[in-house]
MIDOSE-1310 file (N, C-alpha, C; in nm, 2 decimals, decimal comma, always signed):
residues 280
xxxx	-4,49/+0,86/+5,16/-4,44/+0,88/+5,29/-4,29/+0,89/+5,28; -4,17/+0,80/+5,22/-4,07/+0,80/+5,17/-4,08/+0,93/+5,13; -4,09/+0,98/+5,06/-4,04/+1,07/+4,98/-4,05/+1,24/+5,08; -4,17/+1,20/+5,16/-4,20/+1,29/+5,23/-4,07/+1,32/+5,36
xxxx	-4,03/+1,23/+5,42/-3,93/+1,17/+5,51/-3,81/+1,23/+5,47; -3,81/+1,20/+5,29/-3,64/+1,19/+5,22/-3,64/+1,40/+5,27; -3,71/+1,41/+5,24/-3,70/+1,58/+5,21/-3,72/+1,64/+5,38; -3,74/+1,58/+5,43/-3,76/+1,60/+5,62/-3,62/+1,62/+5,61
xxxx	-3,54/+1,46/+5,63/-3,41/+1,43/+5,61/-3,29/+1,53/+5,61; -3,33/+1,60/+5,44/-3,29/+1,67/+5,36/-3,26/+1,82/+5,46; -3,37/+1,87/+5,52/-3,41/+2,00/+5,56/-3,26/+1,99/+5,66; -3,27/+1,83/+5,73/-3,17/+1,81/+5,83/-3,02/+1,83/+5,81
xxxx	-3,02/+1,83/+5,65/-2,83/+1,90/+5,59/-2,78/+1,75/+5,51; -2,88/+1,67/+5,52/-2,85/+1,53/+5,46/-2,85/+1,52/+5,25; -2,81/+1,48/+5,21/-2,80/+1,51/+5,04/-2,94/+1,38/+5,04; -2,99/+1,38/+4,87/-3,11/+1,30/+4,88/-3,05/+1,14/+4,88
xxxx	-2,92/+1,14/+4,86/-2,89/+1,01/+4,87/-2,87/+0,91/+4,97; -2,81/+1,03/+5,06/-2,81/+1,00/+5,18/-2,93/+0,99/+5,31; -3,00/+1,04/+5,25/-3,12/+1,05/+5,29/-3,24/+0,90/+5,29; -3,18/+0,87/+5,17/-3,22/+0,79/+5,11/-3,17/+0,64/+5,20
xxxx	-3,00/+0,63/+5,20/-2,92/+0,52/+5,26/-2,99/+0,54/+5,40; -3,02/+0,66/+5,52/-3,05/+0,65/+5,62/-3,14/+0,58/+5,62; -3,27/+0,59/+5,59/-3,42/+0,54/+5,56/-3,41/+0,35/+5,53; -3,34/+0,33/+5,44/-3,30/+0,18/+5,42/-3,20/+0,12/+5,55
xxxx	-3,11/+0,19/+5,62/-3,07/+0,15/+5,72/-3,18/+0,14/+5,81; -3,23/+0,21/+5,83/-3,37/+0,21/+5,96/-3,43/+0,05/+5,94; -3,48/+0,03/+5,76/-3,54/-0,05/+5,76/-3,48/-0,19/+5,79; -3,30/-0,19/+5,75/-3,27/-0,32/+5,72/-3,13/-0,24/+5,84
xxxx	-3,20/-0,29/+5,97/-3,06/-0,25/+6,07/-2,97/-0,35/+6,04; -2,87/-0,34/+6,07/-2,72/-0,38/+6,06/-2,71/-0,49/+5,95; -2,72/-0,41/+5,85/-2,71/-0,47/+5,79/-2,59/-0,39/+5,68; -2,51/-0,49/+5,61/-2,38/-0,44/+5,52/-2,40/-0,32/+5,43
xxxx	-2,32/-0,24/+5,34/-2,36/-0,14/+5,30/-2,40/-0,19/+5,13; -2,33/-0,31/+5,13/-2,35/-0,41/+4,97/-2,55/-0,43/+4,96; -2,58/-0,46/+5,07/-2,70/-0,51/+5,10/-2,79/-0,38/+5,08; -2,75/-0,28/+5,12/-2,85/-0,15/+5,12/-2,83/-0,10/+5,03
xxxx	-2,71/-0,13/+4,93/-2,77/-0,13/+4,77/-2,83/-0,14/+4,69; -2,84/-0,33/+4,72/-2,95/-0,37/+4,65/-3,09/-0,36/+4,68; -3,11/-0,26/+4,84/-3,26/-0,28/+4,87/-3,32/-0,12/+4,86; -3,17/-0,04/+4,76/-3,22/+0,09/+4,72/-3,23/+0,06/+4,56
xxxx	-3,12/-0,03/+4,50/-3,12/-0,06/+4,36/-3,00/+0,07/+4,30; -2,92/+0,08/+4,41/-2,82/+0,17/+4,35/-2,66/+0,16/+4,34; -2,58/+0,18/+4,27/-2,43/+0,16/+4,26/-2,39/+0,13/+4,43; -2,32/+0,05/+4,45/-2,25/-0,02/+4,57/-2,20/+0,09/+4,58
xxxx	-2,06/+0,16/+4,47/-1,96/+0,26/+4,54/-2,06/+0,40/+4,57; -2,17/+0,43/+4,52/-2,20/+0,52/+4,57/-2,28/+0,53/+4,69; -2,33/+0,38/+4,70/-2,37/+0,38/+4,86/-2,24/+0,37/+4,96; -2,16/+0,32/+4,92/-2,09/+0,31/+5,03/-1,98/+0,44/+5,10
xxxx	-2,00/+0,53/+4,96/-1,95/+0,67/+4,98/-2,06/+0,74/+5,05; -2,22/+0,75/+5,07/-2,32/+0,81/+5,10/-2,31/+0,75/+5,26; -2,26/+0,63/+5,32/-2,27/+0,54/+5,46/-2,19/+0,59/+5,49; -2,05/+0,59/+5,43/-1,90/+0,74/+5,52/-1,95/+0,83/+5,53
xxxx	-2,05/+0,89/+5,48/-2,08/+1,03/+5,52/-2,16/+1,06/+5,65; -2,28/+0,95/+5,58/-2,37/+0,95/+5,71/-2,30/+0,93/+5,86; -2,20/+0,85/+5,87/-2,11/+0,85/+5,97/-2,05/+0,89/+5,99; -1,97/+1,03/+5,92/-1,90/+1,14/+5,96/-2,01/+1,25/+6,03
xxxx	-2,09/+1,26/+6,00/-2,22/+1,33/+5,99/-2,32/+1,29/+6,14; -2,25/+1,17/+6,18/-2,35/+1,08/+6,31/-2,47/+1,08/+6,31; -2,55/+1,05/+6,18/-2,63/+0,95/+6,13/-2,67/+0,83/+6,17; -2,56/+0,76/+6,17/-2,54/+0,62/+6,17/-2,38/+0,59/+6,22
xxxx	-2,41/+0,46/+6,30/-2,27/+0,43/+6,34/-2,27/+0,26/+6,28; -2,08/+0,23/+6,24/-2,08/+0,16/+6,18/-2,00/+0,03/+6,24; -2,00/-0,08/+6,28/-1,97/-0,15/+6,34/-1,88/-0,23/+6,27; -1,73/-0,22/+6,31/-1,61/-0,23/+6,23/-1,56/-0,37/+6,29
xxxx	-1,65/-0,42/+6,38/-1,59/-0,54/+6,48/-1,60/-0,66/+6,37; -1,74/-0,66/+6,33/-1,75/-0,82/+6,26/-1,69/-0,82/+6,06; -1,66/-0,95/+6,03/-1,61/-0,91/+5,93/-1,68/-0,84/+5,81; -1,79/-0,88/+5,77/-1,85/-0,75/+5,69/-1,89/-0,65/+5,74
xxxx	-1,82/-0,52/+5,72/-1,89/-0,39/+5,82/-2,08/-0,38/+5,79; -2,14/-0,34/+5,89/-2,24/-0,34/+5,93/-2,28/-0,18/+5,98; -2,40/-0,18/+5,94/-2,48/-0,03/+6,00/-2,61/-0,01/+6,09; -2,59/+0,07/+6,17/-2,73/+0,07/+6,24/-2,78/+0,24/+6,24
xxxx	-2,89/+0,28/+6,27/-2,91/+0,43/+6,25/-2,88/+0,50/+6,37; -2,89/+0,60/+6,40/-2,91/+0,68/+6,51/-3,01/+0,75/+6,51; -3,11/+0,78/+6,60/-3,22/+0,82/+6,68/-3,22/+0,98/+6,62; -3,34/+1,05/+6,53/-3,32/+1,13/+6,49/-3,29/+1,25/+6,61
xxxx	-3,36/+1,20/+6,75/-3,37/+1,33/+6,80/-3,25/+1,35/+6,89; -3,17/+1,23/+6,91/-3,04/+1,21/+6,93/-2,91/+1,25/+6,82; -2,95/+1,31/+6,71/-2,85/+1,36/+6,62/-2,88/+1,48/+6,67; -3,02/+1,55/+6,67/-3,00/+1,68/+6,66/-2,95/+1,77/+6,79
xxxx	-2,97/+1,69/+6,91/-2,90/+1,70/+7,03/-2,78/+1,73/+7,01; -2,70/+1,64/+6,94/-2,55/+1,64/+6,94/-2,53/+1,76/+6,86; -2,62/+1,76/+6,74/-2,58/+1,88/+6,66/-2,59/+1,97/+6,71; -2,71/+2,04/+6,83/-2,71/+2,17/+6,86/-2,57/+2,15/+7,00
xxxx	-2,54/+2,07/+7,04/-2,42/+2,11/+7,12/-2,31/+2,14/+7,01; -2,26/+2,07/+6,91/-2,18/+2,13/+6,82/-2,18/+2,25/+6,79; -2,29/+2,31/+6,74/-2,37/+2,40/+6,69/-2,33/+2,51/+6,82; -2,32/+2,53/+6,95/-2,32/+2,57/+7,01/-2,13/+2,63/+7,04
xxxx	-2,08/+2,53/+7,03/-1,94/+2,51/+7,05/-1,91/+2,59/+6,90; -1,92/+2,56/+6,81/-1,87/+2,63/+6,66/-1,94/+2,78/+6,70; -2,01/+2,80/+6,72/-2,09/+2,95/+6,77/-2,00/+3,01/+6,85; -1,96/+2,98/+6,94/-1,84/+3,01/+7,05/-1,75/+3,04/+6,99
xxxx	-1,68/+2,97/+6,91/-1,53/+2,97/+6,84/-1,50/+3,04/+6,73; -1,66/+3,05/+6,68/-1,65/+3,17/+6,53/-1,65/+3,29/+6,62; -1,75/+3,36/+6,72/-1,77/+3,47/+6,78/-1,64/+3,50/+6,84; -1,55/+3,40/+6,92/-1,43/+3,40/+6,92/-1,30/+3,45/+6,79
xxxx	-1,31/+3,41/+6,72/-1,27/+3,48/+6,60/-1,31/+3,57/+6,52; -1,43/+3,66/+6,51/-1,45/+3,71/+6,45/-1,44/+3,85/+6,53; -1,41/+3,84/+6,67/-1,36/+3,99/+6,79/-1,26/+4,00/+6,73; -1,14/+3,94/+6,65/-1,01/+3,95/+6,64/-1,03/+4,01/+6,50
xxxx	-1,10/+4,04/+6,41/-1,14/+4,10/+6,28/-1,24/+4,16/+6,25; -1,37/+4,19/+6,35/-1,49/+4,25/+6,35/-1,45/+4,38/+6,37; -1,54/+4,48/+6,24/-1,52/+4,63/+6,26/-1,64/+4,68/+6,35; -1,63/+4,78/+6,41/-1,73/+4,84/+6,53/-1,84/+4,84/+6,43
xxxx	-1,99/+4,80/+6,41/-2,10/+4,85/+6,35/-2,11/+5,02/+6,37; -2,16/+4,99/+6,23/-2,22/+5,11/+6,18/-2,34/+5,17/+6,27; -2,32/+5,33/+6,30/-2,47/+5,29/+6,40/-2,55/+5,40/+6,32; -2,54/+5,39/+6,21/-2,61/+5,48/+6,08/-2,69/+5,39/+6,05
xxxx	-2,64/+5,26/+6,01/-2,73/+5,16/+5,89/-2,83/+5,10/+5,94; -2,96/+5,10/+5,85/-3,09/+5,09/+5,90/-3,10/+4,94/+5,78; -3,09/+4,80/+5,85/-3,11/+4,68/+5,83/-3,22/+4,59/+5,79; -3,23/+4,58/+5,66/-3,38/+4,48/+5,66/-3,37/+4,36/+5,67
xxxx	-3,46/+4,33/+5,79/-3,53/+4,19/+5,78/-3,54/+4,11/+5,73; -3,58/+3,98/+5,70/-3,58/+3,90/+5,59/-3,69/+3,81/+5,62; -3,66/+3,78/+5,77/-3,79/+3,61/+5,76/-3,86/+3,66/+5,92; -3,97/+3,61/+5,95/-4,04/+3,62/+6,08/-3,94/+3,59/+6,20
xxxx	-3,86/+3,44/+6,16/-3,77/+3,38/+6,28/-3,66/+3,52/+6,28; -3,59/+3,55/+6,20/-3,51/+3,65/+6,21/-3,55/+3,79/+6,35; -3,67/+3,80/+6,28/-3,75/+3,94/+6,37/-3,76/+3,90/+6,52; -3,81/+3,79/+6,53/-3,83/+3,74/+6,68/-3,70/+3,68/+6,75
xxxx	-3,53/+3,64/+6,66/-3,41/+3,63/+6,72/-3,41/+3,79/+6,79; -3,39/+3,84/+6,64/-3,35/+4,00/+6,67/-3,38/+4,04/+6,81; -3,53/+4,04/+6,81/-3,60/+4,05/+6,94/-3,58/+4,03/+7,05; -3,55/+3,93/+7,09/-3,50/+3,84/+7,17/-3,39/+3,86/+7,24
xxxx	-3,26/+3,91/+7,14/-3,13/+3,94/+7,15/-3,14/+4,09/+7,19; -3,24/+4,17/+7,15/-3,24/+4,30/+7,21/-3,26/+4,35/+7,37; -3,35/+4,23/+7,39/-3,44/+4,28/+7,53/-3,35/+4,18/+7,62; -3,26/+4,06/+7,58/-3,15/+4,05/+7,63/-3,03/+4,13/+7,68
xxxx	-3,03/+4,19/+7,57/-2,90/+4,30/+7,56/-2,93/+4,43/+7,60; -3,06/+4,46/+7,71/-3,06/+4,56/+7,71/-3,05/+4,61/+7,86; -3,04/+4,74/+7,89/-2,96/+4,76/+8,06/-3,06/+4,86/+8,11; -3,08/+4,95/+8,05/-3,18/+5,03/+8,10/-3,34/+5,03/+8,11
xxxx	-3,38/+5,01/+7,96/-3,52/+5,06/+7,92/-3,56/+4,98/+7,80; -3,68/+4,94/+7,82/-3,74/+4,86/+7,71/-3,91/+4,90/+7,70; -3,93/+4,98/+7,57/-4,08/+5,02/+7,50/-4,09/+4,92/+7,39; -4,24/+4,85/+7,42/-4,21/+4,78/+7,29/-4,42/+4,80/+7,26
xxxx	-4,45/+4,80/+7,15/-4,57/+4,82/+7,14/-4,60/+4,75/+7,01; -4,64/+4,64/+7,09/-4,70/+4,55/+6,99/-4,82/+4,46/+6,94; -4,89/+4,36/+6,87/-4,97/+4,26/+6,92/-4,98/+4,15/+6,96; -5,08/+4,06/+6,99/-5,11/+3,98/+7,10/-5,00/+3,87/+7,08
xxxx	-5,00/+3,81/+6,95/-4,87/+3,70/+6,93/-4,76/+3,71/+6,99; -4,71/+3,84/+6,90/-4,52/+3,86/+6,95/-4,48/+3,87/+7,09; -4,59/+3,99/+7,15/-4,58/+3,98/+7,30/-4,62/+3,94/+7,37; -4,67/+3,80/+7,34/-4,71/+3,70/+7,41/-4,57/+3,58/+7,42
xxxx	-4,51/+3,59/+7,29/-4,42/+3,54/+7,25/-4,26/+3,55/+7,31; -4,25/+3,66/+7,35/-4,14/+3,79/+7,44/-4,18/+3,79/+7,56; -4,27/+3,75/+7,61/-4,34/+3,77/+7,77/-4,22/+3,69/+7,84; -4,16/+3,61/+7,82/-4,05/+3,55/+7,92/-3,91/+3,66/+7,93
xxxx	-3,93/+3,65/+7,82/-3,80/+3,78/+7,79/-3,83/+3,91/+7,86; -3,94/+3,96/+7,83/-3,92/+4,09/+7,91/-3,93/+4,07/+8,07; -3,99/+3,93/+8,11/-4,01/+3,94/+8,25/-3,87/+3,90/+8,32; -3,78/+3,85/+8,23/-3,62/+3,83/+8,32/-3,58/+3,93/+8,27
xxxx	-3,57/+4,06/+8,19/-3,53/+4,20/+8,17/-3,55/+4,29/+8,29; -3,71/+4,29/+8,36/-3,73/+4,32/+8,48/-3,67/+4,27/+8,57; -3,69/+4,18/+8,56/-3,60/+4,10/+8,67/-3,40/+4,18/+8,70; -3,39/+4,16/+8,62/-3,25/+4,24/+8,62/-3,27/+4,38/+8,68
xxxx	-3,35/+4,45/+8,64/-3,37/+4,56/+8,72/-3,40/+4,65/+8,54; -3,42/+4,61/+8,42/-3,47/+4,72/+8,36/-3,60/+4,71/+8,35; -3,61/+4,84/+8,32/-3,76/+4,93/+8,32/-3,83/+4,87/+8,21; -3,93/+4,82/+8,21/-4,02/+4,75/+8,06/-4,11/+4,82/+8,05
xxxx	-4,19/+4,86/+7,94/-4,29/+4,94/+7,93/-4,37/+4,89/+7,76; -4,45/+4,84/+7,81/-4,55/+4,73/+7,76/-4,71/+4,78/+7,67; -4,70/+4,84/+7,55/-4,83/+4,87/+7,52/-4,89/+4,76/+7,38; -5,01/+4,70/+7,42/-5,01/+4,61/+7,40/-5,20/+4,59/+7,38
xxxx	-5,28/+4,52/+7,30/-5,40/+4,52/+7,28/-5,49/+4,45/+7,39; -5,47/+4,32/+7,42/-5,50/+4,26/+7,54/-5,44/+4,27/+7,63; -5,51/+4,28/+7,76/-5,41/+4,28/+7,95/-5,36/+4,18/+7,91; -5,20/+4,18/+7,94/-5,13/+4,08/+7,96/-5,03/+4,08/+8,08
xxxx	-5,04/+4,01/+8,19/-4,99/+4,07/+8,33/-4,83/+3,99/+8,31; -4,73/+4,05/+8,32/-4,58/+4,05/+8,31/-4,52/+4,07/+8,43; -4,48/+4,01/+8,57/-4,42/+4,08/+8,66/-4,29/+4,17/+8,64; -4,30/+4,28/+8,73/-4,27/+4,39/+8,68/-4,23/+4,48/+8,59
xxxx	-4,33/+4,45/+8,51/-4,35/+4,57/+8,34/-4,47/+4,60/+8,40; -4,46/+4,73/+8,31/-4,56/+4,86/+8,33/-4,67/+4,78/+8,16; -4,76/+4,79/+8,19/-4,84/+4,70/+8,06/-4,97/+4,80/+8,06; -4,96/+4,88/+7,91/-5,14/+4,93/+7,89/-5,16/+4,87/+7,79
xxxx	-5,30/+4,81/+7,82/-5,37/+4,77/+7,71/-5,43/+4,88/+7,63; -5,50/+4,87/+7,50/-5,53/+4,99/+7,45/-5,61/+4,91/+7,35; -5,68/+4,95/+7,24/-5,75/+4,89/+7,11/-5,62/+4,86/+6,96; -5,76/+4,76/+6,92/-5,65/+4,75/+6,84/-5,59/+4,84/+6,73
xxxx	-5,51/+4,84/+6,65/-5,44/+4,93/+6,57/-5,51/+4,97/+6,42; -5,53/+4,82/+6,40/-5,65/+4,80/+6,26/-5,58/+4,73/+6,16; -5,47/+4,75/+6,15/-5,33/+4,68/+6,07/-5,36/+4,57/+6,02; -5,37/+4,50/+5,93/-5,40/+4,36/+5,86/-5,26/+4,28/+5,87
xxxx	-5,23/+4,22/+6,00/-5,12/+4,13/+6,05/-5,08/+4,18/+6,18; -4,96/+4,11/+6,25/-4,91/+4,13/+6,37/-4,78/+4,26/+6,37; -4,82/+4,36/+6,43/-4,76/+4,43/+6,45/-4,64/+4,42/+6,54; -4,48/+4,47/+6,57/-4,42/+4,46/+6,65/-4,28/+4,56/+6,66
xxxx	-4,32/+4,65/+6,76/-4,22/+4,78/+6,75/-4,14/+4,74/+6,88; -3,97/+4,78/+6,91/-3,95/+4,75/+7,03/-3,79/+4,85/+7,00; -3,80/+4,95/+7,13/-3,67/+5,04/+7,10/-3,62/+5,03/+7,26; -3,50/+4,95/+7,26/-3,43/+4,94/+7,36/-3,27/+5,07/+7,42
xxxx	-3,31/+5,03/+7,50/-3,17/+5,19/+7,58/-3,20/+5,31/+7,49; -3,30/+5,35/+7,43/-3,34/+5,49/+7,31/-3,20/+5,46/+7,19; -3,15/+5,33/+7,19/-3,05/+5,34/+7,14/-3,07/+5,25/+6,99; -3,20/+5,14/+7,00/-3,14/+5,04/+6,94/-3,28/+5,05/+6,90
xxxx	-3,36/+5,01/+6,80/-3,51/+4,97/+6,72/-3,53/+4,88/+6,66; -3,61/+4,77/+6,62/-3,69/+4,72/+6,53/-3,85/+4,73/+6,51; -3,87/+4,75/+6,40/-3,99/+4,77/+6,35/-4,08/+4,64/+6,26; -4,15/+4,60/+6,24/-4,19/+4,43/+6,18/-4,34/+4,47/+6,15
xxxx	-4,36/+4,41/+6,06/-4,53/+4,37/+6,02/-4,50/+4,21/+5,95; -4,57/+4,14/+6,06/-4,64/+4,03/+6,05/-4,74/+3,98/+5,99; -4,76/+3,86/+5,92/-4,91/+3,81/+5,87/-4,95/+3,76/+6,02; -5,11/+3,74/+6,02/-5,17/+3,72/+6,15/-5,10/+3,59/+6,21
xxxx	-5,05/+3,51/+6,12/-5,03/+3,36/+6,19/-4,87/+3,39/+6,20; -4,81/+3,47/+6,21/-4,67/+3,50/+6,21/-4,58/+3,38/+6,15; -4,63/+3,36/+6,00/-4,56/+3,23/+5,99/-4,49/+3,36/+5,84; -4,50/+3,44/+5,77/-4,47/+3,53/+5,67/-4,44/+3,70/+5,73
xxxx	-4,31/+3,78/+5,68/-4,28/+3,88/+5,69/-4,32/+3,94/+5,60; -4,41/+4,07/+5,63/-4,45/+4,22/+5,50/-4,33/+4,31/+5,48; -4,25/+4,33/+5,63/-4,20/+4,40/+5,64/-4,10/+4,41/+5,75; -3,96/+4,44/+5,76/-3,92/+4,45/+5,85/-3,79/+4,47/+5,90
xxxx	-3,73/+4,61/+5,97/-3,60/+4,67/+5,98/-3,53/+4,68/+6,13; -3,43/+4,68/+6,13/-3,35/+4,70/+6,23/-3,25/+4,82/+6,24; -3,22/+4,87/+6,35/-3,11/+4,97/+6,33/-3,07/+5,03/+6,47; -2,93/+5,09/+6,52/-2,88/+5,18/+6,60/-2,84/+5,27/+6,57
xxxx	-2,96/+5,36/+6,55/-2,94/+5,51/+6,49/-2,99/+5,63/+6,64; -2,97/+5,75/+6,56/-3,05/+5,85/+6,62/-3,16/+5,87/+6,66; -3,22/+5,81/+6,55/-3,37/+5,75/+6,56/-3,42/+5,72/+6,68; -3,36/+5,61/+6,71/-3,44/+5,54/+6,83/-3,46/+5,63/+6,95
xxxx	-3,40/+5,77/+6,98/-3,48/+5,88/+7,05/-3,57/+5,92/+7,06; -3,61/+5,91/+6,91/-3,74/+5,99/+6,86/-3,82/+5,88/+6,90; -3,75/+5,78/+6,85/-3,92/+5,65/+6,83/-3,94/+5,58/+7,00; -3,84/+5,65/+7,09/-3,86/+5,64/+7,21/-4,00/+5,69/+7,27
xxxx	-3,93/+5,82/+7,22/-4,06/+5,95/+7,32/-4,15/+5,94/+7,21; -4,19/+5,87/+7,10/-4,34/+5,90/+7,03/-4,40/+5,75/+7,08; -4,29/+5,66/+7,12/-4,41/+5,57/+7,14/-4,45/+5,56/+7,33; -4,32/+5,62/+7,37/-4,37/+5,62/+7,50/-4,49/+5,73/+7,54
xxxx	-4,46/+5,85/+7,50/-4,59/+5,94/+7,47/-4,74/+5,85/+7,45; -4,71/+5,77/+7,31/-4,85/+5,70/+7,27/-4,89/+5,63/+7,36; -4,81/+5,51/+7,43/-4,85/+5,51/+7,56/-4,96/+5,55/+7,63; -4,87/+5,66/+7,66/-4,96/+5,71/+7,78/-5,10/+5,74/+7,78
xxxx	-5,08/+5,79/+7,62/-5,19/+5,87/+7,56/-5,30/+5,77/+7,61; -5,29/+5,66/+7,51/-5,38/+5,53/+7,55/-5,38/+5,51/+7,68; -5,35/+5,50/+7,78/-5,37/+5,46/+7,88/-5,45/+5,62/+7,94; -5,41/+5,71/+7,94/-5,54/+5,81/+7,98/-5,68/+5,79/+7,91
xxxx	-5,65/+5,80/+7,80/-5,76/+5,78/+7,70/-5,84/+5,68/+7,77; -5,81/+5,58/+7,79/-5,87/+5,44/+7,83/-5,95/+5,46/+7,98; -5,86/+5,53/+8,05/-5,90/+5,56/+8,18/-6,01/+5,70/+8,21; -5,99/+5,76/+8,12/-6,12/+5,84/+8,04/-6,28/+5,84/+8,05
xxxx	-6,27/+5,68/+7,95/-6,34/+5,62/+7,91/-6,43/+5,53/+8,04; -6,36/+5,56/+8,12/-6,43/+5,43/+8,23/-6,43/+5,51/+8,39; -6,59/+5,50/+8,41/-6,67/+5,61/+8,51/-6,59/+5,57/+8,63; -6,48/+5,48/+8,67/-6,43/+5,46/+8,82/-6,34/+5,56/+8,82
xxxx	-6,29/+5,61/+8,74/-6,14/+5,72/+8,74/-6,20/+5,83/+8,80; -6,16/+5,88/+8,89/-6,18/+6,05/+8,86/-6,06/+6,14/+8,84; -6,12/+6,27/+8,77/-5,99/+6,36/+8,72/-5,84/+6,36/+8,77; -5,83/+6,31/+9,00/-5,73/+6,34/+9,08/-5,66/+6,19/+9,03
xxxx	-5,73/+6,09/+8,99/-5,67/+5,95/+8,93/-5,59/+5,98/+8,84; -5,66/+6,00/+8,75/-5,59/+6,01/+8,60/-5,48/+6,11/+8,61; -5,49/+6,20/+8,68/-5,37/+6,30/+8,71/-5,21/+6,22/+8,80; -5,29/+6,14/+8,89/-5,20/+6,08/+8,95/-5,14/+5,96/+8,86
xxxx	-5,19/+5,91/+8,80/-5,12/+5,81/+8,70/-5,04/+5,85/+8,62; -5,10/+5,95/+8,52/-4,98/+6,05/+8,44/-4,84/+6,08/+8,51; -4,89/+6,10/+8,63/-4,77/+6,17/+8,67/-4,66/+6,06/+8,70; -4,77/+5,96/+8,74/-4,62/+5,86/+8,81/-4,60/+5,77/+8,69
xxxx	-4,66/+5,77/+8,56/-4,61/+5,73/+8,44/-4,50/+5,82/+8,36; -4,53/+5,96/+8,40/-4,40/+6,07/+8,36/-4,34/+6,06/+8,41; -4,31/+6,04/+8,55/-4,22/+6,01/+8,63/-4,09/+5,89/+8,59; -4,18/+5,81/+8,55/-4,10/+5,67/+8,54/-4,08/+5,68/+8,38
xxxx	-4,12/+5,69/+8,32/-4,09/+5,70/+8,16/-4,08/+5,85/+8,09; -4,12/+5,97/+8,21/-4,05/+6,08/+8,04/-3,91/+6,11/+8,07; -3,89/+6,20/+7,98/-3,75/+6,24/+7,97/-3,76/+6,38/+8,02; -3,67/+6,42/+8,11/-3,61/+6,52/+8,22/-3,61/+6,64/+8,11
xxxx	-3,62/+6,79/+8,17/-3,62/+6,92/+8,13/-3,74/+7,02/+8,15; -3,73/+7,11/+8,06/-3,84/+7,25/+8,12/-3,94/+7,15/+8,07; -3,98/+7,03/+7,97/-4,11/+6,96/+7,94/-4,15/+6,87/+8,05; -4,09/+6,79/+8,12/-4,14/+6,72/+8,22/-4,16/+6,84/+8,37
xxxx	-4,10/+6,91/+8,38/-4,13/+7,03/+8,47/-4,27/+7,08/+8,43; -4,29/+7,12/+8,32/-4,38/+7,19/+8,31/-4,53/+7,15/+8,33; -4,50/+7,00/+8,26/-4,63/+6,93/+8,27/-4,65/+6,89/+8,45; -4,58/+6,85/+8,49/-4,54/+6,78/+8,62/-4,65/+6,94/+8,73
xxxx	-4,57/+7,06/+8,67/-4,65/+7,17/+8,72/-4,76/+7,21/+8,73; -4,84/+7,14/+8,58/-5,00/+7,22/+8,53/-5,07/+7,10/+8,58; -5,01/+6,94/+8,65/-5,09/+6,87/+8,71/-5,10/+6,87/+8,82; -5,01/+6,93/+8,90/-5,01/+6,92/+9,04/-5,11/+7,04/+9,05
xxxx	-5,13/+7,16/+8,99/-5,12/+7,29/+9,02/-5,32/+7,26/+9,04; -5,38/+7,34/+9,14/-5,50/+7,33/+9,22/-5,64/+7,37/+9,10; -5,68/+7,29/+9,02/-5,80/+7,39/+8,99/-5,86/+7,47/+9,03; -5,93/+7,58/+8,94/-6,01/+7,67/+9,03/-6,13/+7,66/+8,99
């Protein structure tokens, strides 16, 4: 169990020694730093160098009042509190400095991925940062996972457009369900303002990455209209498939799905024309 703890500790930014001094303070509260040597069995100077840390660190706070200094611990979930306001403040102040030295991004370079958490920041930060339009075509995890995000995206007033394996109801996104892909893991595509893309393959428990890129290229036009196209496809397809539609339905859906998601010229005219236009 120790050992298991020491390496928790650890994960926390703590060294194993200090890790170690924390655990013995818990056990033996306020007690001197001479004492928590001998109930680790380790050099006095280097426990007492590992207890300045911990309390530079706010670990532990040290009680300077009585004549042998004394230690007590601090509450793990009460460090990490303080640390994420820190953490929040140093975020501020680097971002603050690094406007004064940051060159414009490249909007050529196509970025890989590295870990699951990464894919789903990225993510996050995109459908935040985004003003217009959001296609994202994925499975049941991620956009289950993003369902808050896209629903304050709408909320702002952009357009969401949601293709996705199971109905998943989003106030105000446009959501087709459709079957699934076949893919062995979690899929997750999402191209915001036609400007910005990521692309991801997930293991099913989204705890491991197969694959996965980022980028602000040209691209993201293309991967706009092929996946908004796919879309639709699936959503006629679907509607097809199931005897309540009739033909003037399905026409009428297309349209006010072209409407809302194609892109303007002689192609949205044309189609717009061969559905309105009267069978004979």
């Amino acid at each position: 169990m120790g050992n298991s703890l020491e390496y928790l500790l650890m994960e926390l930014g703590l060294s194993g020694l200090e890790a170690e001094a924390y655990l013995a303070v818990i056990a033996e509260s306020d007690s001197t730093g001479y004492r928590i040597s001998q109930v680790l069995g380790k050099p006095a100077p280097n426990i007492y160098k590992a207890l300045d840390s911990l309390v530079i660190k706010g670990a532990i706070l040290a009680d300077e009042g009585s004549r042998s200094r004394t230690f007590t611990a601090v509450p793990v979930r009460e460090q990490i509190v303080q640390r994420s306001h820190r953490l929040e403040e140093l975020a501020d102040e680097i971002e603050k400095g690094l406007e004064r030295i940051q060159k414009p991004r490249s909007e050529e370079g196509v970025y890989k991925l590295s870990t699951v958490h990464q894919v789903m920041a990225r993510a996050a930060e995109m459908i935040e940062n985004a003003c217009n339009t959001i296609i994202t075509d994925a499975d049941n995890r991620p956009m289950q996972q993003l369902s808050g995000y896209f629903q304050a995206a709408a909320e702002r007033g952009v357009r969401v457009l949601l293709h996705g394996r199971d109905v998943l109801s989003i106030p105000g996104c446009d959501f087709i369900s459709s079957v699934t892909e076949g893919f062995q893991g979690d899929m997750l595509i999402l191209i915001t303002d036609k400007r910005e893309y990521l692309i991801a393959f997930m293991s099913n428990d989204m705890k491991s990455l197969n694959d996965g890129v980022w980028s602000r290229n040209i691209i993201s036009r293309c991967l706009y209209r092929s996946y908004m196209v796919k879309a639709l496809f699936y959503r006629i397809s679907m509607m097809m498939g199931e005897d309540r539609y009739s033909l003037d339905d399905i026409k009428s859906e297309l349209l006010r799905l072209w409407d809302r998601w194609g892109y303007s010229g002689p192609g949205k005219e044309a189609l717009a024309s061969t559905l309105i236009k009267p069978r004979k």
